[in-house]
C-alpha positions as CSV (number, residue, x, y, z in Angstrom):
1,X,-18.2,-32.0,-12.0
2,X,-16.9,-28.9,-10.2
3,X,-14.0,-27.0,-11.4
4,X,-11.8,-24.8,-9.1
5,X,-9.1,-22.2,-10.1
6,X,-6.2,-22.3,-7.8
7,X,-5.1,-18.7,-7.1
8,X,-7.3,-15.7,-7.0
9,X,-4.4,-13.3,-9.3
10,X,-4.8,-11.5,-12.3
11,X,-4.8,-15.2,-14.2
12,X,-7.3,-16.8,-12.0
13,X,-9.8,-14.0,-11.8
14,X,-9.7,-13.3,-15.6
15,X,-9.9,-17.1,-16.2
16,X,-13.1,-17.0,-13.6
17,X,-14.2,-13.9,-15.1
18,X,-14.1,-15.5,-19.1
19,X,-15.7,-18.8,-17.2
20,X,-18.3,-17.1,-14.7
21,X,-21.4,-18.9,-16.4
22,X,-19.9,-22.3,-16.0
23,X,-19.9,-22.4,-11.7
24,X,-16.1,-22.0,-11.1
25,X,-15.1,-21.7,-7.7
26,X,-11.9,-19.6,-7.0
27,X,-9.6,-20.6,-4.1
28,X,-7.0,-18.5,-3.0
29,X,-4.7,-18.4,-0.2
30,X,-4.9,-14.8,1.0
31,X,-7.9,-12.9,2.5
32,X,-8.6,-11.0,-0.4
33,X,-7.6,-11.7,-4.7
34,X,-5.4,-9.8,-6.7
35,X,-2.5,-11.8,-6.7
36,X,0.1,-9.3,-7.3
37,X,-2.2,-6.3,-8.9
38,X,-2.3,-4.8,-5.6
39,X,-1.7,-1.3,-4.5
40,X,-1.4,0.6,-0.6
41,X,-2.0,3.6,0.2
42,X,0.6,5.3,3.1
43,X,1.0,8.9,4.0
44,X,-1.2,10.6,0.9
45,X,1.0,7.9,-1.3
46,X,-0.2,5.6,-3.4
47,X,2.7,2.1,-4.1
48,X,1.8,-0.3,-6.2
49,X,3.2,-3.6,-4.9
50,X,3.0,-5.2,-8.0
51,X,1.4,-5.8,-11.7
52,X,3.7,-3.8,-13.5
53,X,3.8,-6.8,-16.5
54,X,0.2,-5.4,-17.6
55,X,0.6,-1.5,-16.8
56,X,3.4,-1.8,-20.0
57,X,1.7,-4.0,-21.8
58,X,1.6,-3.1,-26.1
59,X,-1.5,-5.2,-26.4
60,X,-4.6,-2.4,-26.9
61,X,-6.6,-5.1,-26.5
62,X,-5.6,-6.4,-23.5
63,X,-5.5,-3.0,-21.8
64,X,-8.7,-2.3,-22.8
65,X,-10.1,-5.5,-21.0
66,X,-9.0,-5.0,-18.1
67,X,-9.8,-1.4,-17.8
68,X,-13.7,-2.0,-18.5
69,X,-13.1,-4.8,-15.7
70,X,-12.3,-1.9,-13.1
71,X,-15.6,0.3,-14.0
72,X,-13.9,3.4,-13.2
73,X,-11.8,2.2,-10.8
74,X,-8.0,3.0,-12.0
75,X,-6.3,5.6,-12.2
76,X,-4.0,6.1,-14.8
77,X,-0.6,8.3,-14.9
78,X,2.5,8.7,-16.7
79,X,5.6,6.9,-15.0
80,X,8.6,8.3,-14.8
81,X,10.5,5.9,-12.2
82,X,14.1,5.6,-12.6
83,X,16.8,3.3,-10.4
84,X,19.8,4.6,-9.9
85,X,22.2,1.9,-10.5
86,X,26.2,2.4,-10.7
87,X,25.8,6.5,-10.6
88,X,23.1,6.4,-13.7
89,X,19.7,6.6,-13.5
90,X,17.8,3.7,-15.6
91,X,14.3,4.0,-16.8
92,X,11.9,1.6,-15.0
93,X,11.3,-1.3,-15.3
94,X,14.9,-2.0,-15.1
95,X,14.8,-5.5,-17.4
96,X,13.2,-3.1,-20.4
97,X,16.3,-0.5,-20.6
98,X,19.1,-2.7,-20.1
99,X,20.6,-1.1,-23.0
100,X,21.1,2.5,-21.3
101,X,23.6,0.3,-18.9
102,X,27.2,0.6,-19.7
103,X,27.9,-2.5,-21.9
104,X,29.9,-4.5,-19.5
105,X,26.9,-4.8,-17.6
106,X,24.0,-5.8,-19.9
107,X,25.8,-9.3,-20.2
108,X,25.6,-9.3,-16.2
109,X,22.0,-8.0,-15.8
110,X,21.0,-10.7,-18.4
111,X,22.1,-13.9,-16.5
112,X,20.9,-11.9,-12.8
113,X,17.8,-11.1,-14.4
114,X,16.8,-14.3,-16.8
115,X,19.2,-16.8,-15.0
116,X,20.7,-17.8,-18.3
């Protein structure tokens, strides 16, 4: 039997990575994986278009995975994005300092953000 993994992301290639003695096969959509873990580089700038879920990630463990997946390949640096919203600036990412919004709005960010 043949087994496939749907979806070249950060999921699908760990999952091919943990089972990459057992002949998986990894299909994905887009010319190249990475999913969302993706970053361009424009003017001297580097943007990362996404993977922000593992960059703040508490889990040493984790982190420590998926850094000796990248042999060198990362650079790390200390974030200090902020998004001004209503005339404050919030600490990115936005869902992980709700409470520096003025309290009418935490109620609002909550249902926008988590569609509760």
């Amino acid at each position: 039997m043949k087994t496939a993994i749907l979806g070249g992301g950060l999921t699908g290639c760990t999952l091919a990575y943990l089972l990459k003695d057992k002949g998986i096969e990894i299909i994905e959509k887009e010319d190249e994986c990475g999913g969302l873990m993706r970053s361009i580089q424009e003017d001297g700038f580097t943007f990362d278009i996404g993977g922000s879920h593992i960059i703040f990630s508490k889990d040493k463990d984790i982190l420590n995975f998926m850094i000796s997946l990248l042999d060198g390949n990362y650079v790390q640096r200390r974030r200090n994005a902020k998004i001004l919203y209503k005339g404050r600036f919030i600490k990115y990412p936005f869902e992980n300092s709700l409470v520096d919004l003025p309290k009418e709005d935490i109620l609002n960010a909550y249902i926008i953000l988590f569609k509760i």
